[in-house]
C-alpha positions as CSV (number, residue, x, y, z in Angstrom):
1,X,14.4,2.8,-3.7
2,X,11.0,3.7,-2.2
3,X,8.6,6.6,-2.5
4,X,10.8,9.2,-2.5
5,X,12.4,7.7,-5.3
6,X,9.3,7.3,-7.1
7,X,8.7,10.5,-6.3
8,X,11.6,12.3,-7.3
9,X,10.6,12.4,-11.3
10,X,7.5,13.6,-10.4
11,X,8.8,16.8,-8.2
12,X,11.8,17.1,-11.2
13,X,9.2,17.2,-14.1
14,X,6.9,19.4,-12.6
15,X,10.0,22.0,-12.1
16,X,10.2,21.6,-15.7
17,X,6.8,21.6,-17.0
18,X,6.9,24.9,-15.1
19,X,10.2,26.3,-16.8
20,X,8.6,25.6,-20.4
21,X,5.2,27.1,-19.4
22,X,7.3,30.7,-18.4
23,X,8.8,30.4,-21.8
24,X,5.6,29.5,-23.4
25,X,6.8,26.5,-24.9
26,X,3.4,24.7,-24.8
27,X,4.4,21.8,-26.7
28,X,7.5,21.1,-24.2
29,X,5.4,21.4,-21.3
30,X,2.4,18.7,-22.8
31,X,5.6,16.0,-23.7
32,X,7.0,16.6,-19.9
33,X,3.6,16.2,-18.3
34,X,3.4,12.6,-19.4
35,X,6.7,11.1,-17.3
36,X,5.2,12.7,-13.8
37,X,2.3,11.0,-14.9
38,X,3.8,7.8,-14.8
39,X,6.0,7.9,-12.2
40,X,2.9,9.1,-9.7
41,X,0.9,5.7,-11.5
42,X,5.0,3.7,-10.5
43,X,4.5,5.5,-7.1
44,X,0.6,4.5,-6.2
45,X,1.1,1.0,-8.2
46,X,3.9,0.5,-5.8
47,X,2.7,2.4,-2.4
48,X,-0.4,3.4,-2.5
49,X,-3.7,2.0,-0.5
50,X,-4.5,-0.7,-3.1
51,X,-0.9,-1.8,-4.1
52,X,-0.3,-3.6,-7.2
């Protein structure tokens, strides 16, 4: 798969965090913030200097 598809969440729910933000749907953005969030901790786990 590799980093760009552990990356790929991350750019998708950022896109989305964005969209709810516009509409000022706090509570939509806050839920979407936390899969980026683990898909950048998939990504560095997986990639990153000090892989896991």
């Amino acid at each position: 798969m590799g980093l760009h598809g552990a990356l790929g969440p991350v750019v998708t729910m950022v896109g989305a965090i964005v969209v709810h933000l516009r509409r000022k749907e706090i509570q939509g953005a806050v839920i979407n913030l936390v899969l980026p969030v683990m898909a950048a901790v998939v990504a560095w786990g997986r990639f990153g200097p000090y892989s896991f």
